[in-house]
C-alpha positions as a printed Julia matrix, in Angstrom:
465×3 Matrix{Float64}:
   0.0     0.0     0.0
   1.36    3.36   -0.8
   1.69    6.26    1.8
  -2.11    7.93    0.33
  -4.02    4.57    0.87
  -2.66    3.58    4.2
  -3.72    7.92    5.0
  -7.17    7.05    3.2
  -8.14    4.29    5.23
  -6.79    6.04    8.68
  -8.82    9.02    7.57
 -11.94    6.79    6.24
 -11.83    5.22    9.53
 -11.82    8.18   11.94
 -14.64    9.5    10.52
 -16.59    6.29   11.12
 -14.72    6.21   15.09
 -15.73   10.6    15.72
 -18.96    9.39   14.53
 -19.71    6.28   16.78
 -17.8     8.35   19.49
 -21.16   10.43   19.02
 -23.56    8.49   19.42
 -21.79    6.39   21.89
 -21.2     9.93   23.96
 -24.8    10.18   23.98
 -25.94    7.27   25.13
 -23.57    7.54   28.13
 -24.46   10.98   29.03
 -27.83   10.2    29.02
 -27.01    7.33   31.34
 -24.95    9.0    33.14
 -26.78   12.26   33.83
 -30.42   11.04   33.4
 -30.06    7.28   35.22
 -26.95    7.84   37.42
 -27.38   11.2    38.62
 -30.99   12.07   38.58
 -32.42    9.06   39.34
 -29.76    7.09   41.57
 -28.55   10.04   43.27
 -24.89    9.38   42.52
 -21.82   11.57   43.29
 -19.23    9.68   41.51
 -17.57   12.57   38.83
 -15.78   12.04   35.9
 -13.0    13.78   34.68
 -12.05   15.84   31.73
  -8.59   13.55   31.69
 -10.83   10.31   31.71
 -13.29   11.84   29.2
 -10.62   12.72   27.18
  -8.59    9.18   27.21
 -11.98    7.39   26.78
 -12.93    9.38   24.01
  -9.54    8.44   22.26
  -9.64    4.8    23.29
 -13.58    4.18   21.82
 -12.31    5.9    18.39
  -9.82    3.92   18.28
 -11.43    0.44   18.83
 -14.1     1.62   16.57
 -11.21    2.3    13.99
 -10.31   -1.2    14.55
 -13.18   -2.8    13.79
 -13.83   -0.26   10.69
 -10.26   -1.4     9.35
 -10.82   -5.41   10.22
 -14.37   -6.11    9.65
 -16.22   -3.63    7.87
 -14.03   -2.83    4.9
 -13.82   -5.89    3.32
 -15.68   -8.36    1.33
 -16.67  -11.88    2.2
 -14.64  -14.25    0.27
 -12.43  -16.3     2.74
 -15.23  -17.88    5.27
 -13.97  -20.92    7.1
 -10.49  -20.37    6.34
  -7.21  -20.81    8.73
  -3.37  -20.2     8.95
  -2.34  -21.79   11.75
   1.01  -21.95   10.9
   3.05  -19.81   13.19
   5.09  -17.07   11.03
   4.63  -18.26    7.98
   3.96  -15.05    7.15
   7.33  -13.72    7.91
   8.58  -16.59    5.66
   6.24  -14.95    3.31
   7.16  -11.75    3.21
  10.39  -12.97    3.01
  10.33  -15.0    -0.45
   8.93  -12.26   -1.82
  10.69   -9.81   -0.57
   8.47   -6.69   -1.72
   7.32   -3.63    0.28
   3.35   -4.66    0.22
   3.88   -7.96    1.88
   5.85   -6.61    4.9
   3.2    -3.68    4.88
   0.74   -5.84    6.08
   2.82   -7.49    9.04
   4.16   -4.12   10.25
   0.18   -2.3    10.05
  -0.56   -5.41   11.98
   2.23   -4.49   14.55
   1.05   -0.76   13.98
  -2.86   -1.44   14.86
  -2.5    -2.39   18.44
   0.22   -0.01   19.42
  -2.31    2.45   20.51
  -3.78   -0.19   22.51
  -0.63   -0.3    24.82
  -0.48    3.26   24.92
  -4.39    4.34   25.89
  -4.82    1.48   28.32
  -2.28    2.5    30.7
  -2.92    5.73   30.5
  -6.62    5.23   31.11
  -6.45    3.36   34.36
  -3.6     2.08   36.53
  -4.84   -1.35   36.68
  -3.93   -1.63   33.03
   0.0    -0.48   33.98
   0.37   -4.31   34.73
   1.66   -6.19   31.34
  -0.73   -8.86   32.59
  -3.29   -6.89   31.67
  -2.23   -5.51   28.36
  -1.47   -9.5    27.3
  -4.79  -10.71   28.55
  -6.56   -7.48   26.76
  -4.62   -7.76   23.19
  -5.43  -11.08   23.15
  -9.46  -11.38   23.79
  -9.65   -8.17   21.28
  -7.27   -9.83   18.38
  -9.3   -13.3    19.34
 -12.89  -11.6    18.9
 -11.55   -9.83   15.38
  -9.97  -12.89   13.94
 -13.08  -15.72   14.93
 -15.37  -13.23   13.88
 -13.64  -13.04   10.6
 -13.14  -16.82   10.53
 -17.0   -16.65   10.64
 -18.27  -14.26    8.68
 -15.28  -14.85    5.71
 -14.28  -11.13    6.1
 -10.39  -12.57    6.35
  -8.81  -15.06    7.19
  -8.3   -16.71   10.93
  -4.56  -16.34   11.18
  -1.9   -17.48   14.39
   0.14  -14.97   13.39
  -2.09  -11.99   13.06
  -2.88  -12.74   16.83
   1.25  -13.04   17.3
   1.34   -9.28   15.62
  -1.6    -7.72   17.5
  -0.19   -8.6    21.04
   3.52   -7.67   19.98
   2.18   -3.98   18.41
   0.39   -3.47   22.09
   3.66   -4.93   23.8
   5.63   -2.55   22.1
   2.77    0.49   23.27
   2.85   -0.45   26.52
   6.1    -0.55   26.78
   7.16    3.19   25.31
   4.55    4.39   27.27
   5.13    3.12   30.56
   9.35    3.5    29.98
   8.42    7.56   29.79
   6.25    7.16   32.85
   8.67    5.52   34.73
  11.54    7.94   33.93
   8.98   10.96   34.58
   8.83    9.86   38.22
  12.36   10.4    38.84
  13.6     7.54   41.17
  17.17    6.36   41.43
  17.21    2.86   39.42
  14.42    3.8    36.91
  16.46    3.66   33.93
  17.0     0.54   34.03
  13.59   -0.45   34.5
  12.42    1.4    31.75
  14.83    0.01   29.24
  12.94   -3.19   30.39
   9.88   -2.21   29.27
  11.31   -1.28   25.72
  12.94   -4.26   25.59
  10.07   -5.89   22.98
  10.65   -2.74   20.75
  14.42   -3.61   20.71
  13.81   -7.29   19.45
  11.3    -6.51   16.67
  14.22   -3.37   15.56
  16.61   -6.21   15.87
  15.09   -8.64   13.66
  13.65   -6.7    11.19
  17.28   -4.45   11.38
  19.11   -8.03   10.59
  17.15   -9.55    8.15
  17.09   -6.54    6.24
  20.93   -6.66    6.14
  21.17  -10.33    5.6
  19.08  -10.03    2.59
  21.36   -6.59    1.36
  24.53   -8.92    1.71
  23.11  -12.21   -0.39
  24.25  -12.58   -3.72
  21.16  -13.43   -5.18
  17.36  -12.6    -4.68
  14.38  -15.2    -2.75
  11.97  -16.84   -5.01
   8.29  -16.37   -4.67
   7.92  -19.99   -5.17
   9.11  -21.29   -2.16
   7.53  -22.4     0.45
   6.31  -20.5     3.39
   5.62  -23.72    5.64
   6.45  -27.23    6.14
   3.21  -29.24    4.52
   2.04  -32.25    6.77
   2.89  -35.4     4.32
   2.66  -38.2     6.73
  -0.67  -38.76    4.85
   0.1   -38.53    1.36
   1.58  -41.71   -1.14
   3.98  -40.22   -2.85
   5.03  -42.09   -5.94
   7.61  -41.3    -8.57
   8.09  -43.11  -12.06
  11.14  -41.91  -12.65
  14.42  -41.84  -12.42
  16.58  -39.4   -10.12
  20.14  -38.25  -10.13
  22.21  -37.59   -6.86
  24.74  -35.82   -8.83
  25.2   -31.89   -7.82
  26.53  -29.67  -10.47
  26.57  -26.21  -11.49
  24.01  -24.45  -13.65
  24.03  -21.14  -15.25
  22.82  -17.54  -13.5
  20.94  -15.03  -15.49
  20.18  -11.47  -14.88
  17.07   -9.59  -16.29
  17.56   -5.98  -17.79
  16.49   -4.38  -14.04
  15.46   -0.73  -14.26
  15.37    1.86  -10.8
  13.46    4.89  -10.97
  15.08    7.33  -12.52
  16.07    4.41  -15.77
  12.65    3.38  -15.84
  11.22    7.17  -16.35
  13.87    7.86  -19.36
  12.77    4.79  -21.11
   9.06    5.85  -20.27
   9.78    9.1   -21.8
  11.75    7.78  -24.91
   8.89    5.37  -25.58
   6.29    7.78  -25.3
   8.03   10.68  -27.19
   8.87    8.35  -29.61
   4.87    8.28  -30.15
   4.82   12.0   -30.84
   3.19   12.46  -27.3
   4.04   15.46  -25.3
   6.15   14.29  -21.76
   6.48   17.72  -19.87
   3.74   17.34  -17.69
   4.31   13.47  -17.52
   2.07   11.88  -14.12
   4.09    9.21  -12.66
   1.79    6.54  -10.1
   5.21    5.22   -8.31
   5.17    1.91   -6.66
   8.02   -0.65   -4.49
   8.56   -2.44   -7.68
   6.87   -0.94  -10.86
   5.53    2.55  -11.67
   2.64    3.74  -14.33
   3.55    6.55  -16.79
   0.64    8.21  -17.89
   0.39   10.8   -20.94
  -1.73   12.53  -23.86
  -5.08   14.94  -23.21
  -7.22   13.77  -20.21
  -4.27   10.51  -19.3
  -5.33    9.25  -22.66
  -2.99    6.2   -22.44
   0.24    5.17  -19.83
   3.22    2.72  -20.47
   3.42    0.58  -16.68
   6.73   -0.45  -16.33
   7.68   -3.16  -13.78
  11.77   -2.48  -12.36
  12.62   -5.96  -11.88
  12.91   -7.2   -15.46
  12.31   -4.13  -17.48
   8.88   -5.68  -18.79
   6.18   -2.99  -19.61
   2.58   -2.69  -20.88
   1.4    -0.52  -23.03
  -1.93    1.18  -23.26
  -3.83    3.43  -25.71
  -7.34    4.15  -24.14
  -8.69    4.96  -27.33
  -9.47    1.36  -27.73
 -12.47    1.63  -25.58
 -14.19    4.32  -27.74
 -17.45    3.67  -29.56
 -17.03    1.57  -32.81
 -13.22    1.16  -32.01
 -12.73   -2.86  -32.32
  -9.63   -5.25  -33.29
  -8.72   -5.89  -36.75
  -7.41   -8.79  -38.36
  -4.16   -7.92  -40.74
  -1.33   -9.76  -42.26
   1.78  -10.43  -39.97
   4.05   -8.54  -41.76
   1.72   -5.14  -41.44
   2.49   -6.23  -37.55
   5.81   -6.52  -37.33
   6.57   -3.18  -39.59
   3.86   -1.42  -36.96
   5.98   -2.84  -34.08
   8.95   -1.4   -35.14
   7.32    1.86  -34.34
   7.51    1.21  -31.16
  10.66   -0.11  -31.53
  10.08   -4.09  -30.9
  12.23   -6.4   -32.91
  10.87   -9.66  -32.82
  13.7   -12.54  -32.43
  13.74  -14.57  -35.12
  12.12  -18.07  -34.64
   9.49  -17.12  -32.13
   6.77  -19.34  -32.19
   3.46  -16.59  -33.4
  -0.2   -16.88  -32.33
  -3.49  -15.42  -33.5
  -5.88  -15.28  -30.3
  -8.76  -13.79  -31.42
  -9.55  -10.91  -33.66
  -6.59   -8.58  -33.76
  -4.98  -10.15  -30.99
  -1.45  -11.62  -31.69
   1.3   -13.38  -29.33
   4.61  -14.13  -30.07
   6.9   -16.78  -27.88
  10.39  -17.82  -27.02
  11.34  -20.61  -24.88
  14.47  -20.07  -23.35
  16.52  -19.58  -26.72
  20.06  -17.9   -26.81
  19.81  -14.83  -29.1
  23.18  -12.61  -29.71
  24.33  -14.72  -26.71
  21.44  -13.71  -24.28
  19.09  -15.77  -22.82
  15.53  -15.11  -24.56
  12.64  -15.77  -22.49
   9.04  -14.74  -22.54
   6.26  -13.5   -24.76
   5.08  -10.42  -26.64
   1.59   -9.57  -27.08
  -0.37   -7.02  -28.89
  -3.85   -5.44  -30.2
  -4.37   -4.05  -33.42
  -7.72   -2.33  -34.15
  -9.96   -0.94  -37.41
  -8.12    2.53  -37.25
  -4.91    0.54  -38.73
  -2.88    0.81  -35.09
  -1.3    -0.37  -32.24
  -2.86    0.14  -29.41
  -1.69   -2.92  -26.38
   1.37   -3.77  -26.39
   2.14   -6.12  -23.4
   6.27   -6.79  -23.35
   7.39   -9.61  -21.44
   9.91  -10.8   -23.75
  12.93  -10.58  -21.65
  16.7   -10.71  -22.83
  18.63  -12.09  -19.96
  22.64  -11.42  -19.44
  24.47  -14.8   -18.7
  25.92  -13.99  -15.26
  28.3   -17.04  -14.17
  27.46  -20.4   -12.82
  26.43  -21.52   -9.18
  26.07  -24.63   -7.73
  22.66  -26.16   -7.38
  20.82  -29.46   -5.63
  20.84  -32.67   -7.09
  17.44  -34.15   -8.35
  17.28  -36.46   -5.58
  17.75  -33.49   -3.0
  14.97  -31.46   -4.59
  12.56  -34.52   -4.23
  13.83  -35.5    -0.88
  12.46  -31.57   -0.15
   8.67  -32.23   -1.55
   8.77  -35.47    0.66
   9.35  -33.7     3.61
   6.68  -31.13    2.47
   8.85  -28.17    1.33
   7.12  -26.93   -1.25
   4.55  -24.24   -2.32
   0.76  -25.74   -3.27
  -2.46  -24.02   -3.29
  -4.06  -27.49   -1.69
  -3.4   -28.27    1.71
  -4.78  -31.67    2.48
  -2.95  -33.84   -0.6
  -3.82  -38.1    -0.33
  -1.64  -38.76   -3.61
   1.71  -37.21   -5.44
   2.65  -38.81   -8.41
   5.6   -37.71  -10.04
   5.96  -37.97  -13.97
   8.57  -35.32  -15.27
  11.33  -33.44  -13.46
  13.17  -30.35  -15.87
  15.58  -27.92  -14.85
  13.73  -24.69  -15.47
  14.32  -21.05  -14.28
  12.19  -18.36  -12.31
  13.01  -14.75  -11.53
  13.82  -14.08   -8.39
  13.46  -10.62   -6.27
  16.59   -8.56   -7.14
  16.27   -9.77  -11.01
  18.16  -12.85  -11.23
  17.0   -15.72  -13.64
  17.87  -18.68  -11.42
  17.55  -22.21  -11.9
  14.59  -24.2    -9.95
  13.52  -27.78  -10.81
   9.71  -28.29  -11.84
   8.2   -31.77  -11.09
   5.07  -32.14  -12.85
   3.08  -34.34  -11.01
  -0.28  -35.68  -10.34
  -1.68  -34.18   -7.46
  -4.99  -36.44   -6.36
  -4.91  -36.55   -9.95
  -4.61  -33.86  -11.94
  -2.27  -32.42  -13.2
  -0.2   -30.37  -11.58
   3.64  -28.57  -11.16
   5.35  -28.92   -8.21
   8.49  -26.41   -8.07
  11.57  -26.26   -5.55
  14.64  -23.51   -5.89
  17.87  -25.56   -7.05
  20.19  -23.22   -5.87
  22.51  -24.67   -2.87
């Protein structure tokens, strides 16, 4: 999420807490003033400081709920993660800003949590408390999602929730206990931050540890060990225990400030006008938009210099695809200046629609991988292009697992699968194939294709020692 959406949903939220603050303030002063003090005679007063902190605290758990329950659609009902931080494992394969988003707003929610409560009453300045609290709350949010399928019942979104109010209740009660001035309090309150230190720590180190590895983590991988005490696994063929070493590729990675010049060439190049070019920016692509009213945008994703193209023309009245030779195709192309390797396998999938592929071919001595797409309509042009032909530079060689080792892995259930509960694995084919990985690196991974209770499926594991 970028910085405007995770603002947007604070602010979208805040309304809906002031508001239920509202009506909730109502209620209770007509309880309190009406019931309480008219009719039960009762002196009991309340404070502006305990007015004020309870004000904060219902906005906030009415924020809460807004965020967790009330902002999203019902598609997951019934559904459980139970396995404790696969998510971090997650986050970590892919290795992009959205996915650790989510586990750090999930940290961020509860924070205030730790703060208000202690601040509201000094019962609550006992971690006890706070644990006890975090948990029932994060319990309530995640069962009630399990129920209603607004998310997904997840161990470590309860993990998260209790560590974010932790980590409150800790900063807060560290100032309170300096504020009060006592010999020895220091100490003490370096005590209190000391689950703030652990989450800096690990997040600190595994940030570094993935700066200082050669090569990128695959999305592929798995995020948990799958239970295959169950399963017959059965294999027709035959596997080598040989390790050897296979070849490392690197795709044409753009940053930024690369990725706007091409943008700009491209677009130029089109006779559009780029001064007052509107850039969407995100971790790992960014959308280039251009013409009168955004008429059409290049997207252009930084890991492997891929882009799509888009004229939004193509959705005007009586504007439809066109069916043409393929030579009229590749001179239009050329516009836009796409080559097409030669011996790419071509395509026609539907009207106007053509594909062109290349499997893993070595072209000018790079690695060719990938497939070019593109939509040519009545008014004789070009108006999709969608570039994923990649040209890959041949890097040097690194050791990877023998066949044997990579099967030995799905036995013991390390492996990625959208089905949990699997009664039969049959293995039929295993290849040496490649996958991109998250700093641009074409590396090797072995693909079993299997049948999974079945059908057919592809089971994949990283080959890289």
């Amino acid at each position: 999420m970028r910085l405007y959406e995770i603002v947007g949903l604070i602010k979208e939220n805040l309304y809906l807490g002031i508001a239920g603050l509202l009506v909730i303030g109502v209620l209770l002063g007509v309880g309190y003033f009406g019931v309480y003090k008219k009719l039960l005679k009762g002196k009991k007063r309340i404070t502006k400081k305990q007015m004020f902190l309870g004000g904060l605290f219902t906005i906030y758990i009415i924020m809460v709920i807004g965020a967790t329950l009330l902002n999203r659609g019902s598609y997951f009902k019934g559904e459980t993660n139970l396995h404790f931080l696969s998510s971090y494992r997650e986050a970590w394969n892919s290795a992009t800003l959205r996915s650790w988003q989510f586990l750090i707003l999930n940290i961020l929610m509860f924070f205030p949590l730790g703060i208000l409560l202690p601040l509201v009453n000094k019962r609550f300045q006992d971690i006890k408390w706070i644990f006890l609290i975090a948990l029932i709350f994060t319990l309530f949010i995640e069962c009630f999602q399990f129920m209603t399928g607004f998310g997904i019942f997840e161990l470590d979104d309860i993990f998260n929730n209790i560590l974010g109010a932790l980590i409150g209740y800790g900063i807060v009660m560290s100032i309170l206990t300096i504020a009060k001035g006592k010999n020895g309090k220091k100490l003490k309150a370096l005590y209190y931050l000391f689950p703030l230190f652990i989450v800096v720590l690990v997040f600190g180190g595994m940030y570094i540890v993935y700066e200082r590895q050669e090569f990128g983590n695959l999305e592929m991988n798995y995020d948990y060990k799958r239970d295959m005490k169950n399963t017959e696994i059965l294999s027709n063929i035959e596997l080598n225990n040989n390790q050897k070493n296979a070849a490392i590729f690197k795709a044409p990675s753009q940053d930024a400030t690369s990725a706007k010049e091409f943008a700009i060439n491209f677009l130029e190049n089109l006779n559009l006008e780029t001064k007052n070019l509107e850039i969407d920016a995100y971790h790992n692509e960014a959308i280039y938009w251009a013409g009168e009213e955004r008429s059409c945008n290049i997207s252009i994703n930084y890991l492997d210099g891929s882009y799509t193209y888009t004229d939004f023309s193509s959705f005007d009245d009586g504007m439809e695809g066109m069916d043409v030779d393929k030579s009229i195709i590749l001179k239009d192309l050329k516009k836009f200046n796409i080559t097409i390797p030669e011996g790419a396998a071509f395509r026609k999938e539907g009207t106007g629609f053509y594909k062109w592929m290349v499997d893993k071919k070595f072209i000018d001595d790079k690695l060719t991988d990938g497939t070019l797409s593109c939509v040519y309509y009545k008014d004789n042009t070009i108006k999709e292009i969608n570039n994923n032909l990649i040209r890959y530079d041949n890097v040097g060689e690194a050791r990877i697992k023998s066949e044997l080792e990579a099967y030995k892995e799905i036995k013991e259930g390390k492996f990625k699968f959208f089905k949990n509960d699997i009664k039969t694995l049959k293995i039929m084919e295993i290849k040496l194939d490649y996958d991109l990985d998250s700093k641009g690196y074409y590396q090797p991974i072995y693909v079993f294709k299997s049948l999974v209770d079945g059908k057919s499926s592809k089971i994949c594991i990283p080959a890289l020692l």
